[in-house]
KEMAR-756218 format. One line per 3 residues: their letters; for each residue z, y, x of N, C-alpha, C, O. Coordinates in nm, 4 decimals, padded with zeros to 6 digits. Atoms other than C-alpha are relative to their C-alpha. Layout:
BEGIN
a	Z Y X Z Y X Z Y X Z Y X | ...
END
This chain:
BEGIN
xxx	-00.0231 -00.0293 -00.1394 02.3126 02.0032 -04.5533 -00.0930 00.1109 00.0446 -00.2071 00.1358 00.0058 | 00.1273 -00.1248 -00.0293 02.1809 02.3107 -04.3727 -00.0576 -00.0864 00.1068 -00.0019 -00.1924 00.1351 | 00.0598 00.0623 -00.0650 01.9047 02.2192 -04.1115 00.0954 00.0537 00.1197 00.1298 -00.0314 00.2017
xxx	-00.0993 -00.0059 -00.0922 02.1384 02.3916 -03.8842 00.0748 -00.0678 00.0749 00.0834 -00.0767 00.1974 | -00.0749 00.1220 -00.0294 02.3706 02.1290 -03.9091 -00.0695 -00.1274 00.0287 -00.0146 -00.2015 00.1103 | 00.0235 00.0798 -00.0208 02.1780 01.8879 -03.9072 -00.0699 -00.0532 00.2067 -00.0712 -00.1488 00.2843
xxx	00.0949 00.0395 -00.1617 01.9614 01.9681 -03.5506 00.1437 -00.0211 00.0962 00.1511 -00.0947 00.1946 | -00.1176 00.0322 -00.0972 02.3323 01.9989 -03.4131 00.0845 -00.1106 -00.0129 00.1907 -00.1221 00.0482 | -00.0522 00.1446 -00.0162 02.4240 01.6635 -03.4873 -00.0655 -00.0965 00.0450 -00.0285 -00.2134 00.0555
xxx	00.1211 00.0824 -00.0277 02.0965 01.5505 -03.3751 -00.0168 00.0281 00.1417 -00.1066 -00.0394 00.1921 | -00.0606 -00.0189 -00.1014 02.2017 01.6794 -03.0504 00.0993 -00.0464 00.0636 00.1043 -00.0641 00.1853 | -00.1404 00.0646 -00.0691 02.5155 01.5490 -02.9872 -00.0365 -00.1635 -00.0816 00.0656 -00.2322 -00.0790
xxx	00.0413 00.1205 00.0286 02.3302 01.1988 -03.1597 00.0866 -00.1342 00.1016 00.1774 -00.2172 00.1004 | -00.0334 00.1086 -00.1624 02.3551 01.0067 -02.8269 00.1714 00.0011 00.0271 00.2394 -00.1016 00.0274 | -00.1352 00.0122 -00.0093 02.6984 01.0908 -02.7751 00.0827 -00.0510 -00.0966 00.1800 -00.1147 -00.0564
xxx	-00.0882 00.1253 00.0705 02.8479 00.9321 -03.1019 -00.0442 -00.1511 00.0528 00.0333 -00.2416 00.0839 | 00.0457 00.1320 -00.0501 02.6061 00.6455 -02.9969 00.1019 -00.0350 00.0944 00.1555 -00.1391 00.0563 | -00.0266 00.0497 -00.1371 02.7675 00.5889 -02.6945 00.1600 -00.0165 -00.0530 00.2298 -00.0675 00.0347
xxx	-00.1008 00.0004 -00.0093 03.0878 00.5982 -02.8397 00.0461 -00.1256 -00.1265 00.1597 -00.1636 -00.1549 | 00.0367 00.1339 00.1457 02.9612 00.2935 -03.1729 00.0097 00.1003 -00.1228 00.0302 00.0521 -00.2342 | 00.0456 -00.0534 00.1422 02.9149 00.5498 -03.4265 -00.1036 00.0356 -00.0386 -00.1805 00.1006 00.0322
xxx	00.1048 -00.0584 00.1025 02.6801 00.6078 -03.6933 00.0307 00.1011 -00.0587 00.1477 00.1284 -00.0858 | 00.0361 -00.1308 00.0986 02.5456 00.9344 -03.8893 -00.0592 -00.0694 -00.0911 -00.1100 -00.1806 -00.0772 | 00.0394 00.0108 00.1345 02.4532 00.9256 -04.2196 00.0080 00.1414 -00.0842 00.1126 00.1761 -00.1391
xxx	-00.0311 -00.0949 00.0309 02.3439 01.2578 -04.3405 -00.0470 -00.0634 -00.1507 -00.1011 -00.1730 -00.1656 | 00.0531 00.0384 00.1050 02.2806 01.2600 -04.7130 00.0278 00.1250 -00.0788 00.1341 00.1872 -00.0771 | 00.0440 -00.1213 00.0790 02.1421 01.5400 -04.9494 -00.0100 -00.1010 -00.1744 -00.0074 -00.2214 -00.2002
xxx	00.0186 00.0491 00.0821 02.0999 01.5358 -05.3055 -00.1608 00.0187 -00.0571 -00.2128 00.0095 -00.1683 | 00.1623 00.0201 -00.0082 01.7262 01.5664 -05.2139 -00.0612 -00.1075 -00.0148 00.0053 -00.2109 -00.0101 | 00.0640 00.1357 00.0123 01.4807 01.3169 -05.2593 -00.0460 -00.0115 00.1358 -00.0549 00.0794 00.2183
xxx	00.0345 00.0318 -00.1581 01.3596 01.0982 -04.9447 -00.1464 00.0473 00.0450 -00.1713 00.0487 00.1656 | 00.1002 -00.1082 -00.0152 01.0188 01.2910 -04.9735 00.0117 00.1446 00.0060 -00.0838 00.2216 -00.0043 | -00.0784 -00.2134 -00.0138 01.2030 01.6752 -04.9403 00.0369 -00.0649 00.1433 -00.0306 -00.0138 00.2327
xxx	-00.0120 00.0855 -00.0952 01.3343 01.4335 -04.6605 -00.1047 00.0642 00.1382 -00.0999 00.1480 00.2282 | 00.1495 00.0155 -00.0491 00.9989 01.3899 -04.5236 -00.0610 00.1206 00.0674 -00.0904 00.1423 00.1850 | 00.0714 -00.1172 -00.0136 00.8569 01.6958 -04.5471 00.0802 00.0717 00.1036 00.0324 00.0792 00.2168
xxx	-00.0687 -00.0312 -00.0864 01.1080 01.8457 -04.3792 00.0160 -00.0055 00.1432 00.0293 00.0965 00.2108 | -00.0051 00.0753 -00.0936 01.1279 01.6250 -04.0849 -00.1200 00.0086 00.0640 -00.1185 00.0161 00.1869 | 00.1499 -00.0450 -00.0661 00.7238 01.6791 -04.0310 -00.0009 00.1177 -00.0081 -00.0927 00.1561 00.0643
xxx	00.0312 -00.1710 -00.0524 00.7601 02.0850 -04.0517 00.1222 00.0803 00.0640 00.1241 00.1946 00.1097 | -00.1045 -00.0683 -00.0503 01.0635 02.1617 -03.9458 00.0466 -00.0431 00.1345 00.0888 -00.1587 00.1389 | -00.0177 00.0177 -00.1626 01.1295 02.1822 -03.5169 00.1487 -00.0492 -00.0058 00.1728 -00.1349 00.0793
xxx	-00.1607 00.0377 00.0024 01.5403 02.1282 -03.6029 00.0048 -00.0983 -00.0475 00.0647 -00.1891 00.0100 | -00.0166 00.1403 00.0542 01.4896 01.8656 -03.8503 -00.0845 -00.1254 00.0992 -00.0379 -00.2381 00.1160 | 00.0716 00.0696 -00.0262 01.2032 01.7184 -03.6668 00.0984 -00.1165 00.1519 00.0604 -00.2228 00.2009
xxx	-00.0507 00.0364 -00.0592 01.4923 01.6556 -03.4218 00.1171 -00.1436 00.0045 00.1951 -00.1739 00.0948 | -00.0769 00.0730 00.0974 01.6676 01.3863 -03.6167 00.0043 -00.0820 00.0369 -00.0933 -00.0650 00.1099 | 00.0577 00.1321 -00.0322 01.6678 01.0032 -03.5086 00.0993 -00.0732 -00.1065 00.0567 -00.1814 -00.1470
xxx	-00.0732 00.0609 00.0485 01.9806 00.9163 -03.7209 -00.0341 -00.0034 -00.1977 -00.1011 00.0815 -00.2565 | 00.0585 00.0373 00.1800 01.9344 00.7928 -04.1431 00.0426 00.1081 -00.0809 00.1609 00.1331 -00.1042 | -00.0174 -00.0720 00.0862 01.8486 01.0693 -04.3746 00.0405 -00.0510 -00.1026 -00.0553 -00.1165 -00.1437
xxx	00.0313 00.0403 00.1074 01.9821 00.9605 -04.6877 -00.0193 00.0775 -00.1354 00.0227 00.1908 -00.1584 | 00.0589 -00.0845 00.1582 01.8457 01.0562 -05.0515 00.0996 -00.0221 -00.1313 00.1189 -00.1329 -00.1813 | -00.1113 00.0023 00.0803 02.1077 01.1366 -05.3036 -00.0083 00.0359 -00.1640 00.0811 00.0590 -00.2454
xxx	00.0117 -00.0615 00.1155 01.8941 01.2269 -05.6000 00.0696 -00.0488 -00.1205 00.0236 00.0092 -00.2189 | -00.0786 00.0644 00.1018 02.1366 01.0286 -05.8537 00.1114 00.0727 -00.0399 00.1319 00.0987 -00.1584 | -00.1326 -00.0872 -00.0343 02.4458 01.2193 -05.7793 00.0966 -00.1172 00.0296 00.2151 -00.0885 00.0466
xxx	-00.1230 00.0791 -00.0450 02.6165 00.8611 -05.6949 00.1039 00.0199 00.1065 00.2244 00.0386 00.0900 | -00.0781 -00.0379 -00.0931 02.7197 00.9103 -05.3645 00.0644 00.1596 -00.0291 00.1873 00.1579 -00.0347 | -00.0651 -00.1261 00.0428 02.7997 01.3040 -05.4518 00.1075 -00.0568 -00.0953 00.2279 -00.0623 -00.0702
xxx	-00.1436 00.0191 00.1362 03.0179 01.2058 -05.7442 00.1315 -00.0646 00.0459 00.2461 -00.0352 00.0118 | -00.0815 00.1748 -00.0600 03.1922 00.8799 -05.5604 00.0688 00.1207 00.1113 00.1888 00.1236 00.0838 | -00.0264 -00.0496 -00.0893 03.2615 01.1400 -05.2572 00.0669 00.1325 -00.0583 00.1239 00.2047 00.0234
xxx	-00.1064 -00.1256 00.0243 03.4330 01.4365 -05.4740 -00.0910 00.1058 00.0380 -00.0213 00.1970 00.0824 | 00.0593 -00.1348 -00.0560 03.1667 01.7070 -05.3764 -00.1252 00.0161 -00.0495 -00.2087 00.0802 00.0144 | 00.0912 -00.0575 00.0990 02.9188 01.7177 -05.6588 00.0220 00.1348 -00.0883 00.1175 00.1314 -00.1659
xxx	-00.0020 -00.1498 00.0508 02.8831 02.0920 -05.7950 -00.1039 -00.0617 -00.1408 -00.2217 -00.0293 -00.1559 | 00.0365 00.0036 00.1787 02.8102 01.9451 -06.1949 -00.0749 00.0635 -00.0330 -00.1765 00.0059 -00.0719 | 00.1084 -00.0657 00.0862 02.6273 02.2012 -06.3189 -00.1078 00.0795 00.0750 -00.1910 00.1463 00.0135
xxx	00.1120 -00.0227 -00.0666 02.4104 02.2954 -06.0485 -00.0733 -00.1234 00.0592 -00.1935 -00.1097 00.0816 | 00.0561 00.1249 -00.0331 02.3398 01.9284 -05.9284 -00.0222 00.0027 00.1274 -00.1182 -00.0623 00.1689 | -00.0223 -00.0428 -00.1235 02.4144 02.0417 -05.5926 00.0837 -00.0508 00.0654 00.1796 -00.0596 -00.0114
xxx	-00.1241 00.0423 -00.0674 02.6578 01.8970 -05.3399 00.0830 00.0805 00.1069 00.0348 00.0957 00.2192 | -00.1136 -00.0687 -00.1193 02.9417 02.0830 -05.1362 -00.0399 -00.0486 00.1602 -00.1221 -00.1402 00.1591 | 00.0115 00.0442 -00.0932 02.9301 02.0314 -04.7531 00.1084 -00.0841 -00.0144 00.2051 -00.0341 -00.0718
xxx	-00.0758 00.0787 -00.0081 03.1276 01.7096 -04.7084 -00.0089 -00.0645 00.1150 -00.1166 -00.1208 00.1347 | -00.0190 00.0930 -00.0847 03.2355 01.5416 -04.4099 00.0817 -00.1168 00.0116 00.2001 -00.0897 -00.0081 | -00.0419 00.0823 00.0416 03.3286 01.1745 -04.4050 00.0293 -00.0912 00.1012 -00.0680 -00.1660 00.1112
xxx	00.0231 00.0821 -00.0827 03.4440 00.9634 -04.1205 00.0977 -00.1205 -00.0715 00.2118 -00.1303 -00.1166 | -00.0795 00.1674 00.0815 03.5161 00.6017 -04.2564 -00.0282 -00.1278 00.1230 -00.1343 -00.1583 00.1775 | 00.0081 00.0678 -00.0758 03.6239 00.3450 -04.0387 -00.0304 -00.1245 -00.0043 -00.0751 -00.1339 -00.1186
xxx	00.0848 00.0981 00.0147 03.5010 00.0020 -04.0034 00.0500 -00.0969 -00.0937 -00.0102 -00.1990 -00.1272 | -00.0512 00.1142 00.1217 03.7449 -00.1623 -04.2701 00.0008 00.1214 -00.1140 00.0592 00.1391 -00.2210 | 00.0894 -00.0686 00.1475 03.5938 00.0758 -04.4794 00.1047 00.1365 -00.0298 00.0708 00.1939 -00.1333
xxx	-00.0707 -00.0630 00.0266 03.8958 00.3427 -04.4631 -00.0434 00.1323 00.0058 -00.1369 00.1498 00.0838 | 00.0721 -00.1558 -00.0700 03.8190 00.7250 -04.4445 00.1752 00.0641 00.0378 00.2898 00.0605 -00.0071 | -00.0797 -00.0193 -00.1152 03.9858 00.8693 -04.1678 00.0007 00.1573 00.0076 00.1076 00.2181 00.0028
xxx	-00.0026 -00.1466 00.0140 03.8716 01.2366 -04.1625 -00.0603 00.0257 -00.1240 -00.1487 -00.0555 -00.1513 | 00.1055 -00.0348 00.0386 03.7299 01.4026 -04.4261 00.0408 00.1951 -00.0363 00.1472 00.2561 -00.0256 | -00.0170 -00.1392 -00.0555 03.6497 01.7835 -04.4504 -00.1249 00.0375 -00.1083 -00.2423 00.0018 -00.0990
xxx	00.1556 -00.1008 00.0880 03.4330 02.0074 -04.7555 00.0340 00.1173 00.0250 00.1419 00.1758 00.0342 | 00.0336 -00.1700 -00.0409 03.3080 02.3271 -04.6778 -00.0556 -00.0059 -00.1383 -00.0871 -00.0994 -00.2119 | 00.0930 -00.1102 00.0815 03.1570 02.5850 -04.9115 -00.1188 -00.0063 00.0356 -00.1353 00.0084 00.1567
xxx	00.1388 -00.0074 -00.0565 02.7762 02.5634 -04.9027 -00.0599 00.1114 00.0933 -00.1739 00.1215 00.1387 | 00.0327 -00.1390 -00.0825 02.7879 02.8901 -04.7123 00.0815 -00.0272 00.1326 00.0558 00.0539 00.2216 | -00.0760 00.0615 -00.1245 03.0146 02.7291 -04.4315 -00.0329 -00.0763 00.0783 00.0024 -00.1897 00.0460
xxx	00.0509 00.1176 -00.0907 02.8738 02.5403 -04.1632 00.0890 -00.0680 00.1179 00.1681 -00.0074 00.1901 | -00.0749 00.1060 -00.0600 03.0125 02.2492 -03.9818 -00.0543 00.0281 00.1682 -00.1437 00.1073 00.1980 | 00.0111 -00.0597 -00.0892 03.0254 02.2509 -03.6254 00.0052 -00.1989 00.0839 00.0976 -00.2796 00.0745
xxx	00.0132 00.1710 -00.0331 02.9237 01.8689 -03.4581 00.1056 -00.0628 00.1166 00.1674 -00.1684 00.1299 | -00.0695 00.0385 -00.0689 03.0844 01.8894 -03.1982 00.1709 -00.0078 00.0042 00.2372 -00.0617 00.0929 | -00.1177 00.0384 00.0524 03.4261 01.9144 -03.3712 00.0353 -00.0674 -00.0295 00.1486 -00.1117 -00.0105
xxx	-00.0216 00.1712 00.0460 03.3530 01.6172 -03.5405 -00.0257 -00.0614 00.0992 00.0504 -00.1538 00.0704 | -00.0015 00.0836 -00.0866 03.2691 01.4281 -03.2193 00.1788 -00.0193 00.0604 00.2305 -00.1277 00.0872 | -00.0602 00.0356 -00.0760 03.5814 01.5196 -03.0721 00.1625 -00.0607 -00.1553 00.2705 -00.1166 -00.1364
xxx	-00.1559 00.0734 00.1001 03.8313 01.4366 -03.4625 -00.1020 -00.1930 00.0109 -00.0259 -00.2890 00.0235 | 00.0179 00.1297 -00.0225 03.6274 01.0967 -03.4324 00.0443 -00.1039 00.1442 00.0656 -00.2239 00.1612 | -00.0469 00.0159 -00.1578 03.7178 01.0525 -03.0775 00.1417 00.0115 -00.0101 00.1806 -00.0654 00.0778
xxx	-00.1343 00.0066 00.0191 04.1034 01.1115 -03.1658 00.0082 -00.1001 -00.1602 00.1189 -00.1351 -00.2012 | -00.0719 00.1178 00.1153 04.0983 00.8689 -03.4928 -00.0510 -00.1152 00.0721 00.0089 -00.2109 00.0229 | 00.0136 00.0919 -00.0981 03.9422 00.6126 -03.2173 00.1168 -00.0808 00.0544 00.1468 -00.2001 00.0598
xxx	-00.1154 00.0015 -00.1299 04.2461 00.6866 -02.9818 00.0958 -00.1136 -00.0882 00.1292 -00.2307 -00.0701 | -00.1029 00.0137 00.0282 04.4767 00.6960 -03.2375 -00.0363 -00.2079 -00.0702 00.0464 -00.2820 -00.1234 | 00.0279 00.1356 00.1218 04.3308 00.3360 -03.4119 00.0611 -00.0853 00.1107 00.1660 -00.1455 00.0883
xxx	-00.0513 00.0992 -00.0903 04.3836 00.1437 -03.0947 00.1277 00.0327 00.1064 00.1553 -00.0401 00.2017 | -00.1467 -00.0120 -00.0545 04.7366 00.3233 -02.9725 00.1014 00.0286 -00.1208 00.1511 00.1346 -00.1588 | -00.1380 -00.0637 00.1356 04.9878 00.2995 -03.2705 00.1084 00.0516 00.0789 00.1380 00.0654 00.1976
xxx	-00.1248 -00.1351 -00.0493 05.2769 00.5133 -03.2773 -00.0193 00.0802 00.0559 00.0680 00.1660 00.0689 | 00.0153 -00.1615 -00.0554 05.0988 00.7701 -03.0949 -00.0775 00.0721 -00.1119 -00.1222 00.0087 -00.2075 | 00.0946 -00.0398 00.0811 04.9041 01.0752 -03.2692 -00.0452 00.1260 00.1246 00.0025 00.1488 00.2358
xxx	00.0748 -00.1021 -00.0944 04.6926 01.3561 -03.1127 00.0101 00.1416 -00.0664 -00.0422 00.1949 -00.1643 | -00.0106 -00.1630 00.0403 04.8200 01.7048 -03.1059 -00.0772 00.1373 -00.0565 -00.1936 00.1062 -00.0312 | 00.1072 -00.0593 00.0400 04.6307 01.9992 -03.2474 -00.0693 00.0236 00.1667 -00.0151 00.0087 00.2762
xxx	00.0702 -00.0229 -00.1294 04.3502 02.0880 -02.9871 -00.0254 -00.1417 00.1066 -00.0904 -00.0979 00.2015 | -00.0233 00.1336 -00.0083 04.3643 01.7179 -02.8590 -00.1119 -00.0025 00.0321 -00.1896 00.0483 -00.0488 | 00.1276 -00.0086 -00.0569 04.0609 01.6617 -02.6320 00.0166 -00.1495 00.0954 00.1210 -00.1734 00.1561
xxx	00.0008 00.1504 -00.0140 03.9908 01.2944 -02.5212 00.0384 00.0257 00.1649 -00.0005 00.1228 00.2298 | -00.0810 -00.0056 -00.1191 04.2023 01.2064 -02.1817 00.1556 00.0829 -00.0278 00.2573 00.0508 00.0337 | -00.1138 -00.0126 00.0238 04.4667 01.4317 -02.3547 00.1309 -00.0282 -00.0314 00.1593 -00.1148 -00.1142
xxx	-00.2009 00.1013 00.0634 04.8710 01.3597 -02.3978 -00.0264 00.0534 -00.1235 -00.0794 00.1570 -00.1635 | -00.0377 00.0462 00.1000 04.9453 01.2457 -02.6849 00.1296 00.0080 -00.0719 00.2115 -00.0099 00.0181 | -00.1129 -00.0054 00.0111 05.2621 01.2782 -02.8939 00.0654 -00.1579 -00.0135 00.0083 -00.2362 00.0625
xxx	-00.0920 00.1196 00.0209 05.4992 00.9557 -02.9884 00.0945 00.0748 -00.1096 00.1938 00.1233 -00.0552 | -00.0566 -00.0544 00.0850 05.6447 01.1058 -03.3191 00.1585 -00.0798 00.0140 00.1556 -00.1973 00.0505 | -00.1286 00.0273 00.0141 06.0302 01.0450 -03.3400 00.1293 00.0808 00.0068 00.1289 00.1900 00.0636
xxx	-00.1125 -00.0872 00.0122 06.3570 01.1751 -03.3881 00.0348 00.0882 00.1374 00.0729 00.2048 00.1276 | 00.0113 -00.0707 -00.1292 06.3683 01.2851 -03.0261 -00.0884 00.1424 00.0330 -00.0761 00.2250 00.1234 | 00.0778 -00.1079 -00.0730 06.0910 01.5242 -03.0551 00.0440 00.1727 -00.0744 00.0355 00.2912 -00.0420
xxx	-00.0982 -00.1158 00.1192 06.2717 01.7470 -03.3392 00.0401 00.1003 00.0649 00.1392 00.0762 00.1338 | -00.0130 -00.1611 -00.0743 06.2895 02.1032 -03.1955 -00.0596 00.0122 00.1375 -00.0409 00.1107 00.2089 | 00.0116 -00.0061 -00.1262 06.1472 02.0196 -02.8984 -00.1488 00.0215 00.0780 -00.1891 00.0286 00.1941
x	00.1570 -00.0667 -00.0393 05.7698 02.1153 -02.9555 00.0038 00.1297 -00.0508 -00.0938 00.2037 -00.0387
END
């Protein structure tokens, strides 16, 4: 993860809170690179949610976004819902950075959509937004 990403999820923190979600960033750093980090760095130092330490490559491997021969991991994003399903997920290029507040608002539409079946949320889909109702009716008509 760049620290980038990380201070901007450590920003919008409170707002998954408020909405019952957890972060879970996880590097294939050890929880002392962790550390260090977190005491010199003003972005990281911004953090409250669980760094985790990935030096094994389990989670990398298990998640599809271990880079093998550098021992490196892809950017991966993972939203898994509470019966354990994954709902979004999204890898960048290590040169691509994620953007938090995108993911606040696709977690905020797999929410919607969990507790309104038969609806889904259009592209651009911003919480309070209409919604579609997929069916033969809508066939030429978006």
């Amino acid at each position: 993860m760049c620290p980038t990403e990380l201070e901007d999820l450590a920003e919008l923190y409170p707002e998954f809170q408020k909405i019952g979600v957890e972060i879970f960033s996880v590097s294939t750093d050890t929880h002392f690179s962790h550390k260090a980090w977190h005491d010199t760095s003003a972005a990281i130092g911004k953090v409250q949610y669980p760094m985790l330490a990935d030096p094994t490559h389990a989670l990398s491997r298990n998640f599809e976004v271990l880079i093998e021969e550098e021992g490196i991991a892809l950017r991966g994003t993972f939203v898994v819902n509470p019966e354990g399903e994954i709902k979004v997920m999204e890898v960048h290029d290590n040169g691509i950075g994620r953007v938090a507040s995108e993911l606040l608002r696709k977690v905020k539409a797999a929410q919607y959509i969990a507790t309104h079946p038969g609806e889904v949320c259009p592209a651009k889909w911003e919480e309070g937004g209409e919604t579609l109702k997929p069916s033969l009716d809508l066939v030429g008509k978006i």
